[in-house]
Structures are given as structure tokens and as C-alpha cells.
N, C-alpha and C positions, 0 to 999 in steps of 0.2 A: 588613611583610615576612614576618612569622613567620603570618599568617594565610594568606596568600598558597602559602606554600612549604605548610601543611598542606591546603589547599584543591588543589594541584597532587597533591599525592601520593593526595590521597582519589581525584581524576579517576582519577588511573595505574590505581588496584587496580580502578575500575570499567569500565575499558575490560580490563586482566585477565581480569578474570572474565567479562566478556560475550564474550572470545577464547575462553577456556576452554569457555564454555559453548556456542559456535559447533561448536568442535571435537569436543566432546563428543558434538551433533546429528550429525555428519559421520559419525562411529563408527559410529552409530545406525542411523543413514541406511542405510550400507554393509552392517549386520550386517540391517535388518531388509526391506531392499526387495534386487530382481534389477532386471538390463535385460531388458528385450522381448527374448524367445527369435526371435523373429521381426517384426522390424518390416516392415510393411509399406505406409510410407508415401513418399508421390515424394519428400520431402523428404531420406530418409536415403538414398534410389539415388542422390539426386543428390549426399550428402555421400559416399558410397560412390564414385563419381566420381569427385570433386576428390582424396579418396584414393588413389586409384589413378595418379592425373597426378602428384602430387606422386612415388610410389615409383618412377614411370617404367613403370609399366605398360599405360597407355593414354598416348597423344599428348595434349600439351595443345591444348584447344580450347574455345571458345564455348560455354557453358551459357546457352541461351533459354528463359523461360518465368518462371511467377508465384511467388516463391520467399520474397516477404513481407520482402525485403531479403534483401541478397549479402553487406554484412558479415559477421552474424553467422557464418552457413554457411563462408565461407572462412577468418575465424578457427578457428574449430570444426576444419577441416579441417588447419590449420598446427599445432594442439595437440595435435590426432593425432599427427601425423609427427612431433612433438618429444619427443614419450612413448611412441611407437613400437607407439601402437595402430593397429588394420588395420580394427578396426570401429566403424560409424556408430553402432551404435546405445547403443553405452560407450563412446565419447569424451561424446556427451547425457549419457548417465548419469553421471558423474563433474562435468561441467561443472552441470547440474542442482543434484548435492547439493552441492557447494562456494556455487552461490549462494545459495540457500536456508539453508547454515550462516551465510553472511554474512547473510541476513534476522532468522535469530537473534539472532544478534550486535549487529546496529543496531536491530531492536526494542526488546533488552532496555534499550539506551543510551536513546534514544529514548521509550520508555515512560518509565523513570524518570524523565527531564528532563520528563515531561509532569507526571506525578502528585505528584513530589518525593519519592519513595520510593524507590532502586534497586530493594528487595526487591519490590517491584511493578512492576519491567520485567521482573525475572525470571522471574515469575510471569505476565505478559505472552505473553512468550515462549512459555512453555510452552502456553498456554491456546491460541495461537495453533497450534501443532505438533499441537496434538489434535484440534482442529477443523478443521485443512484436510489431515491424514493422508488419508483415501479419496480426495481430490479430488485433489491437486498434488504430493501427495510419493510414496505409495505405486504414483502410476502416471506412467510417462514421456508423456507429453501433448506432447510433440515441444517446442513454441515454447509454446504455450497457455499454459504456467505462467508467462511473463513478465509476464501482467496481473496478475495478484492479488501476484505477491513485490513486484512496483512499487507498488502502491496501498498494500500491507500496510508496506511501508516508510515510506513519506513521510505515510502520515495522520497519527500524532503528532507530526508538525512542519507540517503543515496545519492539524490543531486549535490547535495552538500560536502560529501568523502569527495566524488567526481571536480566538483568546484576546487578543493585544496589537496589535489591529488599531486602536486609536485610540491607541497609543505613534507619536510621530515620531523619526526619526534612532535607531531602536533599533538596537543594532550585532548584537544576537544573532538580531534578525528577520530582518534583511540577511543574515545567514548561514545561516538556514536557510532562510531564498529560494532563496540558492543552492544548497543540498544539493540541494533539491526538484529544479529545474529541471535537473540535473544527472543525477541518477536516473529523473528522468522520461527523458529521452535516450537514457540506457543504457538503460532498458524497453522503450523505442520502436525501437531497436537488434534487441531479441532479438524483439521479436516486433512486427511494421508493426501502429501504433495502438492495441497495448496499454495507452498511455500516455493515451490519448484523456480520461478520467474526470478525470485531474489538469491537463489541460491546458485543460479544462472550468472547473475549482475555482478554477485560477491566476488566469483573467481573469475569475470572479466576486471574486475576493479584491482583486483592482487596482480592480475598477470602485465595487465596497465602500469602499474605504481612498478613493477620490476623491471620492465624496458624502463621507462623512464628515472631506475637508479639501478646501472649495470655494475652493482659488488657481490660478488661469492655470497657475504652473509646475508643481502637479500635474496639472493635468486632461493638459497635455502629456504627462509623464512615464508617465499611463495611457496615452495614446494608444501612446507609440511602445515602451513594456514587450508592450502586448498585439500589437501588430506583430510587435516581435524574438522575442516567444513562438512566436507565430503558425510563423515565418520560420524559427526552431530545429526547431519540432514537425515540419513537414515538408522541409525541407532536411537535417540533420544524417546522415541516413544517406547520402544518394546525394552529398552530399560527400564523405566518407568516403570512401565508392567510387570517387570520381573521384580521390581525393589517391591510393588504394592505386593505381590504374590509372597513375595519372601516374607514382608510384615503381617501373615496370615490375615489377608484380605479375604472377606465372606464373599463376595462376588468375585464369580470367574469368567473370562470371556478369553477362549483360545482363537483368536486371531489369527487366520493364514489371509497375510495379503502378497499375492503376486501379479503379476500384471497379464498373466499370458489368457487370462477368458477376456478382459477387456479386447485383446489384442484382438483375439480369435473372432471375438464377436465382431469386433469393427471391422474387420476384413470383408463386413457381409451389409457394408453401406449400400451397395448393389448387388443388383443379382448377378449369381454366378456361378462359374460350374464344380466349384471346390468344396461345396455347402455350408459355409461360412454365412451366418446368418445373424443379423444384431436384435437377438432374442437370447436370453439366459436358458431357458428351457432347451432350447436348439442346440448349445453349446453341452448342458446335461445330456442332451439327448446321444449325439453324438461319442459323451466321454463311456456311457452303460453301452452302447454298441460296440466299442473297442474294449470296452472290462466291466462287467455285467456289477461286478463286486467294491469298484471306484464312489467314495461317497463325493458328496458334492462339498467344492474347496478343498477337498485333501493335497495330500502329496503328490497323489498316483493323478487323480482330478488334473491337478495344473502339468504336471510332466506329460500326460495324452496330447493334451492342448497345444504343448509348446512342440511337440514330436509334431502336429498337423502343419502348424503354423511354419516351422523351419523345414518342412519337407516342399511346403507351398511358396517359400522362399527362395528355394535352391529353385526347383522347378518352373519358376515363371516369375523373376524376379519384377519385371513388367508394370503386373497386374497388382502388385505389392505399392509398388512406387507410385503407381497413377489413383490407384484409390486412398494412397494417402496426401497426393496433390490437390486431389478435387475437395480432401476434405479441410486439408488449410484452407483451400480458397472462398469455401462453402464459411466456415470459421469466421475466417476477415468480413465475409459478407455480412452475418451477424452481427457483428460488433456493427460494423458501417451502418446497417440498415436501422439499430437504435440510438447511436449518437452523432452521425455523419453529416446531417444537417446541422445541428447544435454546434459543432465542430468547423462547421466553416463560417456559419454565424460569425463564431469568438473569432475567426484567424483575419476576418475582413474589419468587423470592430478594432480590433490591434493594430493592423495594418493603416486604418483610419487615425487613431489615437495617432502614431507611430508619424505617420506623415504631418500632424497637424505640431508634433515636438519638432519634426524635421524644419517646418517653414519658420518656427519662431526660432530656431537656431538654440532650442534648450535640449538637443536631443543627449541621452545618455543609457549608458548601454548597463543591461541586467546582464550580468554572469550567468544568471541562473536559470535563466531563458533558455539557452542553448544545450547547454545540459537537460533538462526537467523534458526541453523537445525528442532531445536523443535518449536519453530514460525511458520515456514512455513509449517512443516507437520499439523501443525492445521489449516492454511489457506487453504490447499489445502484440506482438510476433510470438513470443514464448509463452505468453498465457494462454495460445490456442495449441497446445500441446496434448490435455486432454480429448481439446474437440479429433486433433488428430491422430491420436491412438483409442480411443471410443467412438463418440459419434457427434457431428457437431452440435450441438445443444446450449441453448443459452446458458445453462445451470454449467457447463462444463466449460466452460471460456468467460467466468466471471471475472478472472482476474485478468485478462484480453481487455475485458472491458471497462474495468479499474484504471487501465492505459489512459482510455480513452476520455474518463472521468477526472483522472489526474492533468494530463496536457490542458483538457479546458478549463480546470483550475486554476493550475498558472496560467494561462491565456488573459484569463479574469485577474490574475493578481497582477502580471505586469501590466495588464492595461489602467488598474487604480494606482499603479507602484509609478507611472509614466504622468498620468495625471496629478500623483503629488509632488512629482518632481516637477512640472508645468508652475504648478500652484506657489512650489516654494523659491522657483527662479523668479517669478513674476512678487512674489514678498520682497526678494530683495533687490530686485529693481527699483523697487518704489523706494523702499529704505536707502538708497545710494541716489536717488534723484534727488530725494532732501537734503542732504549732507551737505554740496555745497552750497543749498541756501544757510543753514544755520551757520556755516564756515562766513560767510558776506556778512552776515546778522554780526558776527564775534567781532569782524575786524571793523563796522562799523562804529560798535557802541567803545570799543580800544579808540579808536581816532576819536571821536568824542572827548574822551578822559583825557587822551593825550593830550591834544587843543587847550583843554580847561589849564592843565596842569602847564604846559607851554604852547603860549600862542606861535609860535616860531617853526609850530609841528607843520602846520596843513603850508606851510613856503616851502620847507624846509624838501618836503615829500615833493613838492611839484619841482622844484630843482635837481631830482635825482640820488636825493638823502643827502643829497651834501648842504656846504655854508658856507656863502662868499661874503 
């Protein structure tokens, strides 16, 4: 019990201080970044909008068109009106750094439980705030930044499922299954398919755990996990929708998201002779030349699109395949060309720590190392999935580069997690060099007493403990 109550109370002060420290970033946040003096994205006219219906300034009515989910947007817009903001573009901002202090917060949680150090989630944390500053915090990126605070979330309890993936009936696994799948939701929420890289990892992690335990009841168990994932990944928003609709929700926003104008448009990363062009207008233009009477995102809209695109697929499969090669690779460049330096930086400092454990012979190996490596080189492949069904763009591979954010993360954590094992071997070296002094100290001041007590001790001893 009494372990138990000290083990409870250690938690309390570490969730503490990872609020503290949340809040802390929030301050930061506030003091050190503005909102968009002028945003100029469809996104925020339309939360400008729902604004405006809500204060009774415009009539409530039908918002149609690609909005990436209606969720988040009409929350956004109810949180305004509750705090008695008027503008879109900071109610984002404040909704932004609140989430983002919570990525803090569950980082530094999160990292510790990976590494077994708190003081290396903190450090975690922070390492994390400096390296994704220019990208996600110091600029309003509208929804964009839901990929990367989702992936940056949930990878140290991804490394971690991976780490005890031949444990059965774990109870702590099972819970951070469920965090993941949970966050992944809420990711998928703020921004359509943000979540995409973890929902990738989820049913390599299931299909992993079922080779690795070959029973009937598991192979089932994969099957119908990667289903109800499947089933979550794409339903859970327009459920949503339909419960908010059903609960006669004053704001309406009819939602059609399908992929085939991204498709259409990205097919037009170069020039070419199918007229595929990565222009939205181009893409309108095209669908009112094939049906004069098609509005823009309908039914009729994305069925035109996908008729071009799959007639352009049969027909020159080629030119399909090589424009989406150049545009992974164009992708990976991205990512490389803002953390690629940074990134060898950490892998040679490691390397350095690493060798300098090797020659004191206190080397000892991180589990979590080798995992957190192979995690993130699958974040940084699959988070360029946007760039390669749109177009490659920094905004569109943020969670590419969340990868990249995370690996040199851990990089930085093993190399402090290396040095405190340096630190603590070298404690008890010292601590075991005095022992047998005070063990000499003990048998000397005993011979002493003994002597006093029988002179016949110190003959006695020099004859081999015996008496002639």
C-alpha cells in the first residue's frame, strides 16, 4: 500500500508539472507569435459566416462546398460566440495554441513513460517547440497543423505498443491503443486525413502482433480491429455531423469531400497534353465544359473528374505513375531541405555520445531507439501522401515532417538517456571503490576490541586461527 500511495503521488507531481509546463508554452505562445492581420483564406469567410448567423447578422442558411469537415469549423464558430470573439482568424489562434500546449503537456508525459526519465520528456518537449517553431507554431497554417501535433502526439505510445508487441493481455498496451485511436479521431476531426500516417502504422502494428501470435482467435481479432479502424478513420466525422444535425444544430455546412479534384488537379504538377492543371478554376473550368449545369463539389462535379482521371489512367498509365514519383521525391526533398541538416547534426552527436559509452565499457542499449528510428521513417514516407496526390507543398507534408521532428527528438533523448546512464555507472563505481575501504576500517577497529578483550587474538591470527 505504502508503495502504491508513493508511486500515485510521484504520477500527481508529473502530470503537475507537464500542466505547468503546457501552460507555460501557452504564455509563450501568446507573448511571442500574432494572428494573420489578414487572412485570406475560403476557410476563415466561411468561419466568418457561421459568425455572423450565429450574432443574427446574416440569416441562417446552407454552407456548400469542400471545407475538409464541418465539425471542426462549427465548433470553432460556437467558441467564438461563447467568448464573444467576432473574428475568424483569433478564435484559430487561441484554439491553435491551446492545442499545441496540450501537445506539450502529453509529450512531456508521454516521452518520459517511453524513456523512463521524466526529465527527458521535458526535454522532449522542448526539443520538439524548437524544432517545429518556423513551421506550425509561429504561423497560422489554418487546419495544416493538425497533422504533425497528431503524429507528434501519439508516436511515443506507438514506439511503445511496437516496443511490447510480443507482450499478451498487457493492460498498459490496451490503453495506449486506445489513447492512439482516440487522438488519431480528434486529428482526423481538425483536419480530413491528417491522421492518415497513424492509421497506416495502426494496421501495420495489428497485422505485426498476428504473425507474431498465429491462433484463429487472433487472426479474427486482426481482421475485425483493422475493419472497425478502417470504419472509425472514415465515418467518425460525418457522424458527428449527422448527431450535431439530428440535435437541430442552427449552423449548417453540407460537406462533400472526395478526392478526385485533388486528384485531377495534381495530375497537372507539369505540363501536359491531358489538361490537367493544379489550378481549382481549371479543374471548374473543365467539369462546366463537360456539363454546363455541374455546380462546383457536387455529385455530378467529382463523377466528371473521376470519368477524366480513370480514362487518363487506362490510357497512359505511364505518365500517371511518373508524375506521382517525381512528386514523392520532390516531397522527401522538402522535408530534407528543412531538417536534413539538423538531422545529421543529432545522428553524429549520438554517434559521438555512443562511442564515448563504448570506450568506458558502460555501453547499454535503448529499446526504444530502434523502434522511434523505424516509426518515424514510416511517418516521414506516408506523411508525403498528400504531397503526392496534390501537390508537394510544405503545408501538405507537415506530418512528413513531424517524422523528421520526432527521430531528432529521440536522437536528443537517447543521447541525455546515454549520458545519464554514463553519469550513473560512474556513481557507482565510486560507491563500490569505498566499500572495501570501510570493510579494512570494520575488521580493523574488531581486531582492536578483540586484542583488548584477548591478548592471545593478534598470535593466535598470525598462527592460522589456531592454538598450540
Amino acid at each position: 500500500m505504502m508503495a502504491k500511495s508513493v508511486e500515485t503521488r510521484k504520477t500527481i507531481v508529473k502530470i503537475g508539472f507537464a500542466l505547468l509546463l503546457g501552460i507555460m508554452f501557452f504564455v509563450a505562445y501568446l507573448s511571442k507569435t500574432e494572428p494573420m492581420a489578414e487572412p485570406s483564406s475560403s476557410y476563415f469567410n466561411v468561419l466568418d459566416l457561421l459568425l455572423q448567423q450565429l450574432r443574427g447578422e446574416q440569416p441562417y442558411q446552407v454552407i456548400e462546398g469542400n471545407m475538409h469537415g464541418a465539425v471542426y469549423p462549427i465548433s470553432l464558430a460556437y467558441l467564438g460566440n461563447i467568448f464573444g470573439q467576432t473574428e475568424s482568424y483569433v478564435i484559430c489562434y487561441y484554439v491553435q495554441g491551446g492545442i499545441l500546449a496540450l501537445m506539450v503537456m502529453l509529450t512531456t508525459l508521454f516521452m518520459g513513460n517511453l524513456t523512463g526519465r521524466f526529465w527527458i520528456g521535458v526535454i522532449a518537449a522542448v526539443s520538439i517547440c524548437c524544432f517545429s517553431y518556423p513551421y506550425w507554431i509561429a504561423t497560422l497554417g489554418y487546419s495544416y497543423w493538425g497533422a504533425p501535433v497528431t503524429v507528434l502526439i501519439v508516436s511515443p505510445l506507438l514506439c511503445d505498443l511496437f516496443r511490447n508487441i510480443r507482450k499478451e493481455n498487457d493492460k498498459k498496451s490496451h490503453i495506449e491503443l486506445l489513447i492512439v485511436i482516440i487522438i488519431m479521431l480528434i486529428g482526423n476531426i481538425i483536419r480530413q486525413h491528417a491522421s492518415l500516417p497513424i492509421l497506416c502504422i495502426l494496421m501495420m502494428y495489428i497485422i505485426l502482433k498476428q504473425c507474431l501470435c498465429l491462433h484463429k482467435k487472433q487472426i479474427l481479432r486482426s481482421v475485425v480491429g483493422i475493419a472497425a479502424l478502417l470504419l472509425l478513420f472514415v465515418c467518425t466525422e460525418p457522424i458527428l455531423h449527422n448527431v450535431y444535425d439530428l440535435c437541430s444544430g442552427k449552423l449548417r455546412i453540407e460537406n462533400v469531400e472526395r478526392p478526385w479534384h485533388a486528384i485531377w488537379c495534381g495530375l497537372g504538377y507539369n505540363s501536359n497534353d491531358y489538361g490537367f492543371e493544379w489550378n481549382d478554376s481549371a479543374a471548374y473550368k473543365y467539369v462546366t465544359s463537360v456539363d454546363s449545369k455541374a455546380e462546383y463539389c457536387s455529385e455530378e462535379y467529382f463523377d466528371i473528374l473521376k470519368d477524366r482521371v480513370m480514362e487518363v489512367v487506362y490510357k497512359d498509365p505511364f505518365f500517371v505513375l511518373g508524375t506521382y514519383w517525381e512528386k514523392f521525391v520532390d516531397s522527401l526533398k522538402i522535408g530534407w531541405s528543412c531538417f536534413g541538416k539538423i538531422l545529421i547534426k543529432c545522428c553524429i552527436l549520438s554517434l559521438f555520445v555512443k562511442g564515448i559509452s563504448c570506450i568506458m565499457h558502460k555501453r547499454k542499449v535503448h529499446t526504444y531507439l530502434l523502434w522511434s528510428l523505424l516509426l518515424g521513417m514510416m511517418i516521414i514516407v506516408l506523411g508525403t501522401v498528400q504531397g503526392i496526390i496534390g501537390y508537394p507543398h510544405i503545408a501538405y507534408i507537415y506530418a512528413s515532417c513531424a517524422g523528421y521532428v520526432y527521430v531528432m527528438t529521440v536522437l536528443i533523448a537517447e543521447i541525455l538517456d546515454t549520458l545519464g546512464d554514463i553519469m550513473e555507472r560512474a556513481e557507482d563505481a565510486i560507491v563500490l571503490e569505498k566499500i572495501p575501504v570501510k570493510k579494512s576500517m570494520i575488521k580493523e577497529r574488531t581486531s582492536q576490541v578483540l586484542y583488548i578483550v584477548c591478548p592471545c587474538y593478534n598470535e593466535a591470527e598470525s598462527l592460522g586461527g589456531g592454538y598450540i
